[in-house]
C-alpha positions in Angstrom: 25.6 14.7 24.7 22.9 17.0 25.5 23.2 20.8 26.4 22.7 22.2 29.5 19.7 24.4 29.5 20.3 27.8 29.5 19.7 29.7 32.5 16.6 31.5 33.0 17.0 35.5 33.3 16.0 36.8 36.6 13.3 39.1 36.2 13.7 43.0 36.9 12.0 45.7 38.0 11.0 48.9 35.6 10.9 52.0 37.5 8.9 54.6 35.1 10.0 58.0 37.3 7.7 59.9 35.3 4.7 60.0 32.5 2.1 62.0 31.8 -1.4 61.8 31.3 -3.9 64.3 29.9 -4.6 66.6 33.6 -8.2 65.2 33.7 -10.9 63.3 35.4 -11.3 61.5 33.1 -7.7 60.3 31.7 -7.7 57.5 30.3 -5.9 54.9 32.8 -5.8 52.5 31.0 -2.9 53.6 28.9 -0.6 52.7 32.2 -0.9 49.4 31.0 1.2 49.3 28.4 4.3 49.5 31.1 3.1 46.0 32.0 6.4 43.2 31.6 7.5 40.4 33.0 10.0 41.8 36.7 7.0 43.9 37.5 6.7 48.0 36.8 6.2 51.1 38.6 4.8 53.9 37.4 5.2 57.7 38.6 2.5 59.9 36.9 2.7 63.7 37.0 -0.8 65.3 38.8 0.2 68.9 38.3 2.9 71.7 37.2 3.5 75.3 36.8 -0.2 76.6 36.1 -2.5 74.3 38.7 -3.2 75.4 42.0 -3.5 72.7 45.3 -7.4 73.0 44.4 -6.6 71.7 40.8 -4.4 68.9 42.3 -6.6 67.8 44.9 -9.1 67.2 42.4 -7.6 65.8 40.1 -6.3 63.1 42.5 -9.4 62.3 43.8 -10.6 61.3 40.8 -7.7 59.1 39.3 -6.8 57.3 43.0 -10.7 55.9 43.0 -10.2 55.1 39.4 -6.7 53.6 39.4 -8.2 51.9 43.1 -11.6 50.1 41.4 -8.9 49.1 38.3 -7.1 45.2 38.7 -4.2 46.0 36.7 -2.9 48.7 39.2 -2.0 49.2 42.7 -1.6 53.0 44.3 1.7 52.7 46.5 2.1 54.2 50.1 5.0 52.0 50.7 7.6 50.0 49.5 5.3 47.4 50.5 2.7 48.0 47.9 5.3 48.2 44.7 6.4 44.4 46.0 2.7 43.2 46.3 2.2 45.2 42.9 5.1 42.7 41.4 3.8 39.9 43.3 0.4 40.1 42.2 1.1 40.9 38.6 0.0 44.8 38.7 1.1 47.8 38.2 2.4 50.3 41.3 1.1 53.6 40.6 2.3 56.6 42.5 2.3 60.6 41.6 4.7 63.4 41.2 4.2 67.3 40.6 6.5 69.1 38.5 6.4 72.3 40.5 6.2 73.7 43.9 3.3 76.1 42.6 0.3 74.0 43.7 1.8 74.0 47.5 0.6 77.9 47.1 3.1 78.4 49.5 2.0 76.3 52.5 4.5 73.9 53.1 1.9 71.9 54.9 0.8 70.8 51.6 4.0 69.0 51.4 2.4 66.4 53.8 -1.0 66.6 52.5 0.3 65.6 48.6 2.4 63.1 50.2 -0.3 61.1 52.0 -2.3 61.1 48.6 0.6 59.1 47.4 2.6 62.4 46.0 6.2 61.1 46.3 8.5 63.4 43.9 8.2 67.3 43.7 10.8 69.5 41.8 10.9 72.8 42.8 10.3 74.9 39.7 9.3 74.3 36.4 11.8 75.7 33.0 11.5 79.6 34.8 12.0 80.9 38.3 8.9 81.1 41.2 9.3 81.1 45.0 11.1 78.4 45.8 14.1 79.0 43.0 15.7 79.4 39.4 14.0 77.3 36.1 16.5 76.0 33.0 15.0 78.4 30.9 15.9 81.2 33.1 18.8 83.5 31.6 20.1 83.8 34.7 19.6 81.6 37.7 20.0 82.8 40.8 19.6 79.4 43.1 17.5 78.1 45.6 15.6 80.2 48.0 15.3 81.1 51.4 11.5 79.1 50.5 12.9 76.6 48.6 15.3 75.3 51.2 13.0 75.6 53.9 10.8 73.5 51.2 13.8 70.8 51.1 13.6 70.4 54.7 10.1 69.9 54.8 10.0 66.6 51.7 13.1 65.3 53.8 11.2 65.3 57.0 8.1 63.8 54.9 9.9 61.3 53.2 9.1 63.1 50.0 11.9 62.7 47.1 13.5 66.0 46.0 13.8 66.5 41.9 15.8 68.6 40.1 14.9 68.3 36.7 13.3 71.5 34.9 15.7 73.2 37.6 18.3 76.2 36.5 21.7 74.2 37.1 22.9 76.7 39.9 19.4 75.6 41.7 19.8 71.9 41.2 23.3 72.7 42.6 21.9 74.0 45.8 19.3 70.7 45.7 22.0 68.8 46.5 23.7 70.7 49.1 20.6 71.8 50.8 18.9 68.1 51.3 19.6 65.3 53.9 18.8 62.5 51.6 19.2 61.6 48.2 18.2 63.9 45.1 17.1 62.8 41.9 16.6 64.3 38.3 14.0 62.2 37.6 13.8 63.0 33.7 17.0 64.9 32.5 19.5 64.0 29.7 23.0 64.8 29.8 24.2 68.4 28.7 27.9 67.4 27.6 26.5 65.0 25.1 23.8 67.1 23.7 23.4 70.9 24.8 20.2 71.8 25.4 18.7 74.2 28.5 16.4 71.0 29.9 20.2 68.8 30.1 22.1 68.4 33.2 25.7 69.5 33.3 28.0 67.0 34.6 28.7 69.1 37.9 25.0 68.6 38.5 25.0 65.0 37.9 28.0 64.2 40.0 26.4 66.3 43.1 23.2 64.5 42.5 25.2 61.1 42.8 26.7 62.4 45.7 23.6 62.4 47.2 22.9 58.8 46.5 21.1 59.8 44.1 19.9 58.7 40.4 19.5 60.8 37.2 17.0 59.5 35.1 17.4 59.7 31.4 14.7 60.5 29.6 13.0 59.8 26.5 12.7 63.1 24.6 13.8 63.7 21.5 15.2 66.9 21.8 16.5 66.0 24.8 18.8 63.0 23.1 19.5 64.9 20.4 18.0 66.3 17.0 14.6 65.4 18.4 15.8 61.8 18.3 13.8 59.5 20.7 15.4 56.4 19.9 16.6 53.7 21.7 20.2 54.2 20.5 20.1 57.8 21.3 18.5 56.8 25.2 21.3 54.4 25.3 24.0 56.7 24.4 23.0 59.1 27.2 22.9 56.1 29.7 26.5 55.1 28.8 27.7 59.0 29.2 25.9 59.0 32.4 27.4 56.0 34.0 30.7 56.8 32.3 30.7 59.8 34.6 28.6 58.7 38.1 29.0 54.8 37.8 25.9 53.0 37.1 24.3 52.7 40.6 23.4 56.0 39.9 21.7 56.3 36.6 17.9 55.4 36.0 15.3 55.9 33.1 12.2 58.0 32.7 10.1 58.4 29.6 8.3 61.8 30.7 5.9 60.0 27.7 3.0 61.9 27.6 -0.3 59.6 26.4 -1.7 63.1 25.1 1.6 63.8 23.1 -0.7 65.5 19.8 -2.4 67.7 22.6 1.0 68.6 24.2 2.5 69.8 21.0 -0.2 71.7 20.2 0.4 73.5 23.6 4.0 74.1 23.0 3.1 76.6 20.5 0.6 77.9 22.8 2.4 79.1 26.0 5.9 80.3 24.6 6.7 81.6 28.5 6.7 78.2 29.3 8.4 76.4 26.1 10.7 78.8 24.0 12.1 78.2 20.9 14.5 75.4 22.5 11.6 73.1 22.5 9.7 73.9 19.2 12.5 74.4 16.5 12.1 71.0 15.4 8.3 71.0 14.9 6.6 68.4 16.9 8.6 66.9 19.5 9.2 62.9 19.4 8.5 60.8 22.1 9.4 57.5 23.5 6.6 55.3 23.8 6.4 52.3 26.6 6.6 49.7 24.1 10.3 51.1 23.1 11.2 51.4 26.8 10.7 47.8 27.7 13.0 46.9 25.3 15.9 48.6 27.0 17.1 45.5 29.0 17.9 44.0 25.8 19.9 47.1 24.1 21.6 47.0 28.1 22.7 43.2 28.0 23.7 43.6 24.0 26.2 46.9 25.2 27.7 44.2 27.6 26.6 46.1 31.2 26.6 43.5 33.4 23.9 41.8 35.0 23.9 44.4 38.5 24.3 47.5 36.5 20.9 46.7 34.1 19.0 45.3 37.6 20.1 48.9 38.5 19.3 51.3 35.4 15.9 49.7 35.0 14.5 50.4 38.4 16.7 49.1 41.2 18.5 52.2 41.7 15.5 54.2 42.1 13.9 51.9 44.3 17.0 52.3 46.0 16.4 55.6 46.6 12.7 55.1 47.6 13.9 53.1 50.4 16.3 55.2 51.8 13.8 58.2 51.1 10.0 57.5 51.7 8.5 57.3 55.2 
């Protein structure tokens, strides 16, 4: 008697929320291919924080959109549309996030501009406080602003997703009451399973989900724990985060930067920006793509069931997407 075969695994979608190349012309694209698997990938790549101005961010992505255009292996995304040919065609979807409000120089008119050069996530502020609200290195966060909520309106009315990661945690509170449609942190860890100032409390998780929205877990190590980037340590996270919001509402996000030497050489460079929180265990461990695609496997091996991984890997922010891009 012969076996049946087994069945084939339907492929799934990886949603990378958010990676980071070196901030210039000449970047090397290429590394984006290494989230290439089988399901199809999307990619969101940061174009900007804290120190850049619009200027800096307009150039910046005129320079990678023709680059990332004239490339086969990549698609940019306006739509929904574009992430399916992406899958269909065996490419990558590209699209770009800031991690700031500080390039929109105040304008909220910028809010539309970024967005129509394929800018779909902005958070607010970046680790300390600025114009639009409170930073999670701030010792004392005094929420969103009159700006900053006049700011949420604005990315609702866009279609442009609102993120609260690098957020004080009384700020990302007022995220979630302030917007219409659903928030994300697009690369946060969870606070009551390791306590560090970047972590999300669990009140801020369950108004994010309230939302409809997805908290991405991210693969930092001193995020995870004791500058642990492992996949155990990722996975541990994941299962405290959809212990506590269920796991339509739990995602994954590297926040892998492809210059990671260069970027610890920087934390020791602008202490403002990255106290002691972030340096105490010398240079900061990463999680690279490779180690990320093998999350589906770790998933299944846990036993979460075949929705919940289709979920955590990218349906649940593409969920979001849809319900939030115009």
């Amino acid at each position: 008697m012969t076996n049946a075969p087994a069945t084939a695994r339907p492929p799934r979608l990886l949603w990378e929320q958010h990676c980071c190349l070196p901030l210039e012309h000449n970047a090397p694209m290429r590394e984006l291919a290494r989230y290439r698997r089988r399901g199809g990938s999307y990619t969101s790549v940061n174009v900007g924080y804290a120190p850049h101005s619009g200027e800096f961010v307009d150039g910046l992505l005129a320079a990678w959109r023709e680059r990332i255009a004239a490339d086969g292996r990549f698609r940019l995304v306006a739509g929904l549309a574009d992430v399916d040919a992406a899958v269909a065609a065996d490419e990558i979807a590209v699209a770009f996030d800031l991690e700031d409000s500080g390039p929109l120089e105040g304008r909220l008119d910028r809010v539309r501009h970024f967005y129509d050069l394929g800018v779909r996530t902005l958070l607010p502020s970046y680790n300390n406080r600025n114009a639009a609200g409170g930073g999670c290195m701030d010792e004392v966060d005094e929420g969103l602003t009159a700006y900053g909520r006049e700011l949420v309106r604005e990315m609702n009315a866009v279609g442009m997703v609102v993120d609260g990661s690098h957020c004080g945690a009384r700020t990302g509170l007022d995220l979630s009451e302030a917007t219409e449609r659903p928030m994300v942190y697009s690369h946060s860890c969870m606070r009551g399973l390791w306590d560090h100032p970047r972590n999300i409390t669990d009140d801020q998780a369950r108004a994010c989900a309230a939302t409809g929205g997805v908290v991405g877990i991210t693969g930092v190590g001193i995020f995870l724990g004791e500058n642990d980037a492992s996949l155990d340590a990722l996975v541990r996270h994941i299962d405290y985060a959809v212990e506590l919001v269920g796991p339509e509402h739990v995602g994954v996000s590297t926040d892998y930067p492809f210059d990671h030497d260069d970027f610890n050489a920087l934390l020791t460079e602008t202490p403002e920006l990255f106290p002691e929180c972030y340096t105490r265990w010398g240079p900061i461990a990463f999680m690279p793509p490779e180690e990320l695609l093998t999350l589906e496997d770790a998933l299944l091996a846990r036993g979460y069931p075949d929705e919940a991984v289709t979920g955590i890997l990218g349906g649940n922010f593409r969920r979001v997407a849809e319900q939030v891009w115009e």
